[in-house]
Every structure is written in structure tokens, then in C-alpha cells.
C-alpha positions as CSV (number, residue, x, y, z in Angstrom):
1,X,-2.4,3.7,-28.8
2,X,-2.8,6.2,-25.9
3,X,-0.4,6.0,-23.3
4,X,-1.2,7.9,-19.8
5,X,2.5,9.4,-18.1
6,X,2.9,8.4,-14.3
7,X,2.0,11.5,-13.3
8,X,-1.5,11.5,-15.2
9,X,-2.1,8.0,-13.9
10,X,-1.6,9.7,-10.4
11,X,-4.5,11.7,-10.6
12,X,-6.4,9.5,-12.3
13,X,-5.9,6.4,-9.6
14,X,-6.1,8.9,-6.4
15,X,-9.7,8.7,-5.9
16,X,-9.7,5.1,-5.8
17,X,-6.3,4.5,-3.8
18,X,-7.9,4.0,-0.5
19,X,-11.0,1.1,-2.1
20,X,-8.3,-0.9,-3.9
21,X,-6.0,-0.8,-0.9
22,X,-8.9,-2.6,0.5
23,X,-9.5,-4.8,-1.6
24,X,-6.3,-6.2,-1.2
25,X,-6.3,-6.2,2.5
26,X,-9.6,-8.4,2.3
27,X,-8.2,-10.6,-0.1
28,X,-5.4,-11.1,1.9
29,X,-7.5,-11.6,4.9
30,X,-9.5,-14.4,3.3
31,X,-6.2,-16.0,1.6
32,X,-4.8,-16.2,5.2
33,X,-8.1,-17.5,6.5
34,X,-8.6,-20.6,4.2
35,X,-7.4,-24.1,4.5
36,X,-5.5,-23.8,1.1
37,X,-3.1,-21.4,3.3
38,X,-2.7,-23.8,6.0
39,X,-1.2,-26.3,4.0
40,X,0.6,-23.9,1.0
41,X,3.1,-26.6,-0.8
42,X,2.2,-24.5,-4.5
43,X,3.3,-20.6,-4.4
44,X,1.4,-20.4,-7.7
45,X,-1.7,-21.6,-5.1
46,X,-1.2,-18.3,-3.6
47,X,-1.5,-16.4,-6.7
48,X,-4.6,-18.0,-8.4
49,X,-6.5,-17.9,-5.1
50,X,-5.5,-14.3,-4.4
51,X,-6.9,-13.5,-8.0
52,X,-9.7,-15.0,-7.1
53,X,-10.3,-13.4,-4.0
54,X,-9.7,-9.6,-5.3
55,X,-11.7,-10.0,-8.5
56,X,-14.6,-11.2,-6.1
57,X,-14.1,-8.3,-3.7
58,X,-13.2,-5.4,-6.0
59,X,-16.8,-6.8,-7.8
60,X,-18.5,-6.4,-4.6
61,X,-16.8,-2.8,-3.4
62,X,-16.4,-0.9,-6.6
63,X,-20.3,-1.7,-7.5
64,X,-21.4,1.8,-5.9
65,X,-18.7,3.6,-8.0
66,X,-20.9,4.7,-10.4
67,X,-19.1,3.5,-13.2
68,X,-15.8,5.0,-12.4
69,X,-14.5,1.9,-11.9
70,X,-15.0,-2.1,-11.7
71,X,-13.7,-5.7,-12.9
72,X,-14.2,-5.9,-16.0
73,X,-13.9,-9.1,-18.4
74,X,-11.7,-8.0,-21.7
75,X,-11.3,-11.2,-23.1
76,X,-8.9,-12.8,-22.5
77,X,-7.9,-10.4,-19.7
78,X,-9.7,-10.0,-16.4
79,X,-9.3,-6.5,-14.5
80,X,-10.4,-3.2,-13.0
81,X,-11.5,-1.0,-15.8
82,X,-10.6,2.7,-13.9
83,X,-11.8,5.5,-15.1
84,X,-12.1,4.4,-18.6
85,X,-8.5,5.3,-18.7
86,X,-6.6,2.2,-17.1
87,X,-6.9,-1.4,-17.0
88,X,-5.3,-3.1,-14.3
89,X,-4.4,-7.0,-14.1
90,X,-4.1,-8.4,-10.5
91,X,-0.5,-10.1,-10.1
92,X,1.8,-11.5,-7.1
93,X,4.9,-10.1,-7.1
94,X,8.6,-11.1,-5.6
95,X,10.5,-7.3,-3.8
96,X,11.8,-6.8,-7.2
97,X,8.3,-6.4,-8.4
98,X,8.4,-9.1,-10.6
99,X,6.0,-11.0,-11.3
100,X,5.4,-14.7,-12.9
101,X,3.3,-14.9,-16.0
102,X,2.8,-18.3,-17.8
103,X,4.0,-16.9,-21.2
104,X,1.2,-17.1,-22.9
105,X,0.5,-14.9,-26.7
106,X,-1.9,-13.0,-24.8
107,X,0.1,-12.1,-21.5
108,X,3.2,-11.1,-23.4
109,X,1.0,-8.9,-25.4
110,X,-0.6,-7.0,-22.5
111,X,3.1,-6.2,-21.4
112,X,4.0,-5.1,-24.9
113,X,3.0,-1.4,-25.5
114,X,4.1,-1.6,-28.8
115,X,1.8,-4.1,-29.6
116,X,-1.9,-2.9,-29.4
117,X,-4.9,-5.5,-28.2
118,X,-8.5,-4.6,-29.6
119,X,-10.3,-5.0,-26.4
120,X,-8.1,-2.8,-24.7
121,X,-8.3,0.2,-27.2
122,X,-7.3,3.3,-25.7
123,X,-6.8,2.0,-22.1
124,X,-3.2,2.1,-20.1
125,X,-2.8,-1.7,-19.5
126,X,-0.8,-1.5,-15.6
127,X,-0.1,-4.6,-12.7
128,X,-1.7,-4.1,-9.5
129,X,1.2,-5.6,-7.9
130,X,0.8,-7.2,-4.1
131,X,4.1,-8.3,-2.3
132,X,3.9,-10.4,1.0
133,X,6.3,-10.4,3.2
134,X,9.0,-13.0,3.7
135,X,7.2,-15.1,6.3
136,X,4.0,-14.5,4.1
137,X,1.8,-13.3,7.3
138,X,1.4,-10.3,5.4
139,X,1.5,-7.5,2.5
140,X,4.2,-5.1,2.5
141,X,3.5,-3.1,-0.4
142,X,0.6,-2.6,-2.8
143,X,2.4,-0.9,-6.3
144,X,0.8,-0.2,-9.8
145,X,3.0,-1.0,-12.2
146,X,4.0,0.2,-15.7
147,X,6.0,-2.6,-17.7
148,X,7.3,-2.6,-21.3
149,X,8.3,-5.9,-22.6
150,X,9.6,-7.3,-19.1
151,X,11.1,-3.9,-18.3
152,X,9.8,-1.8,-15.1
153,X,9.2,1.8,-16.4
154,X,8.0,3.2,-13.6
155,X,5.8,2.7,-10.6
156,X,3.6,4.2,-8.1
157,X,3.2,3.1,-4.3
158,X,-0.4,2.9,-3.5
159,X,0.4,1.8,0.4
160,X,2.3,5.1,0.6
161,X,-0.1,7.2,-0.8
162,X,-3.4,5.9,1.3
163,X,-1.0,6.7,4.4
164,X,-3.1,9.3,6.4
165,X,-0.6,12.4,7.1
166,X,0.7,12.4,10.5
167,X,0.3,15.7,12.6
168,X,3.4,16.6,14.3
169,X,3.1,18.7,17.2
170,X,5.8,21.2,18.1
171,X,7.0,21.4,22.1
172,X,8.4,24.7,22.9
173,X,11.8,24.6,23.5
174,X,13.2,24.0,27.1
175,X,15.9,26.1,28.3
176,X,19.0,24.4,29.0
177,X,20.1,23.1,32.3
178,X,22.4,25.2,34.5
179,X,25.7,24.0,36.1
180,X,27.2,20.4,36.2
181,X,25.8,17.6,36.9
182,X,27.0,17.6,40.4
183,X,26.1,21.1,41.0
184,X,22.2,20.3,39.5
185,X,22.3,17.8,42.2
186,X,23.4,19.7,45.3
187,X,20.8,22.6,44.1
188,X,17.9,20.2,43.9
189,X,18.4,18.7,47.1
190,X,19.0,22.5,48.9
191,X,15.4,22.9,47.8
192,X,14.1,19.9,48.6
193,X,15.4,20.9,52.4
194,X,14.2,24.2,51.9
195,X,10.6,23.4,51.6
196,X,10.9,21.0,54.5
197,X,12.0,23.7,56.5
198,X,9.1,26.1,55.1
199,X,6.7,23.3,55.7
200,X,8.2,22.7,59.2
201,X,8.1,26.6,60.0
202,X,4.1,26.3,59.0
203,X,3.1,24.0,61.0
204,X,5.2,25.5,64.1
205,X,3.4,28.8,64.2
């Protein structure tokens, strides 16, 4: 079974870091937007609608990618097939980053990289993990992670990494004040009277 390295899957889910961030915003968007959010009483509600949402979306937005990458139906899994490399599953997830799976055959499996799964031959089988905030107004990170039989191995940030870099402008240095305080003061008004008196003199002559 071949297993990319976190910093392979870097490269390999960079071009596509901005789209899927995307995805989940507009997934979000129309989770927040439907009557099934109004009156939530079900977290799992949450969950099974969200899927719903991003496998509709990601459908929709990855369809000009060329095949690079799109959902993707590997029974009994459904995902984004990236790069013919990885295969991501769509989960909620608590801060921890864990996330709730009905312990089915087939979902312990996918976790277990010991145990290969025909369909997903040669893939690295990751959670696209979404985290709301506490109030659930919002998503406060976006992570793809790598799990090994309930362990986290490792994890990359995909709301950090579709940040746009921040130009910081320098200001030249300004020299620093002369005196005390009450000195600055006394100084600032003898100039202030000075250029009345200059303006005063002006208009005399």
C-alpha cells in the first residue's frame, strides 16, 4: 500500500487548497441558510447535511479541473479523488479534530492503514476535517487529516495555508523626542507665539 508523507501530500494538495476551502465555505453558507439550521435539535443533522452540501458543490467546482481532481464514488466510500494520489472523506469534527464515525466494517477500515481496501488501491485515504465554532455561526478551521486506527498522525491546516501573505510596510524610524515632557510643552507653545508674532509682523508692514 502506498502511503504519501505530509510533506508530499503538501505539494500535492496546494494547487487545490484555495477551491476546496471554497467548497466548504459554500457548504457552510447553504447549511446556515436552510430551515434544518433554524431548528438544529440533531448535531448528527449537521453533519449529514454538510456532506451533502460539499459533495454537491465540490461536484459542481472541481468539474473544470481537468481530472485533477473530483468526488468520486469508491464504493462504499464517497470523496475527492485528488490527484490520483489522495482520497479524501468529508467529516465534522469537535477542536480536537475528532470526528464521529458510526463504526461501521467499512469506516474502521478506511482509518486502518494497515488494512488495504480494493477500491482505494494506491490512494492516501485523509479527513477533510471542518470545525465550527462554539456558537456554530461559523468555521474556524478547515484541516486534512491523516489518522491510523483512531490515532492523529499528523495534519495540515488548509485555512492557514489559503491565507494571502500580508505586506508589511516598514516606517522610517522617528527620532526621539527632546527634553521632558514639560519642557516639550513650553517649547511648543514658544513657537506657536512665535509664528503669531511673525504672522502679526506680516500683516503690519
Amino acid at each position: 500500500m502506498i502511503e504519501h508523507s505530509k510533506e508530499e501530500v503538501e505539494l500535492i494538495i496546494e494547487p487545490h487548497v484555495e477551491e476546496i476551502r471554497a467548497c466548504v465555505r459554500e457548504s457552510w453558507d447553504r447549511w446556515r441558510a436552510s430551515d434544518h439550521a433554524r431548528h438544529l435539535h440533531w448535531k448528527t443533522v449537521m453533519g449529514n447535511a454538510m456532506c451533502n452540501y460539499f459533495l454537491e458543490v465540490a461536484t459542481h467546482r472541481f468539474y473544470n479541473a481537468g481530472g485533477r481532481a473530483y468526488i468520486e464514488t469508491k464504493r462504499p466510500y464517497v470523496g475527492l479523488y485528488v490527484e490520483s494520489a489522495l482520497y479524501l472523506r468529508f467529516k465534522k469534527g469537535k477542536r480536537s479534530l475528532r470526528t464521529s464515525n458510526v463504526q461501521t466494517k467499512s469506516a474502521k477500515a478506511f482509518l486502518d492503514k494497515s488494512q488495504p481496501i480494493g477500491a482505494l488501491e494506491g490512494l492516501t485515504r485523509l479527513e477533510l476535517v471542518y470545525v465550527p465554532t462554539r456558537d456554530e455561526l461559523d468555521v474556524e478551521r478547515i484541516m486534512l487529516v491523516c489518522k491510523d486506527k483512531g490515532r492523529i498522525a499528523w495534519t495540515i491546516d488548509l485555512l492557514a495555508r489559503a491565507e494571502p501573505e500580508q505586506n508589511i510596510i516598514e516606517m522610517p524610524p522617528q527620532p526621539a523626542p527632546q527634553g521632558s515632557p514639560a519642557e516639550r510643552l513650553i517649547k511648543k507653545t514658544k513657537d506657536r507665539a512665535d509664528d503669531r508674532n511673525r504672522s502679526t509682523s506680516g500683516k503690519a508692514s
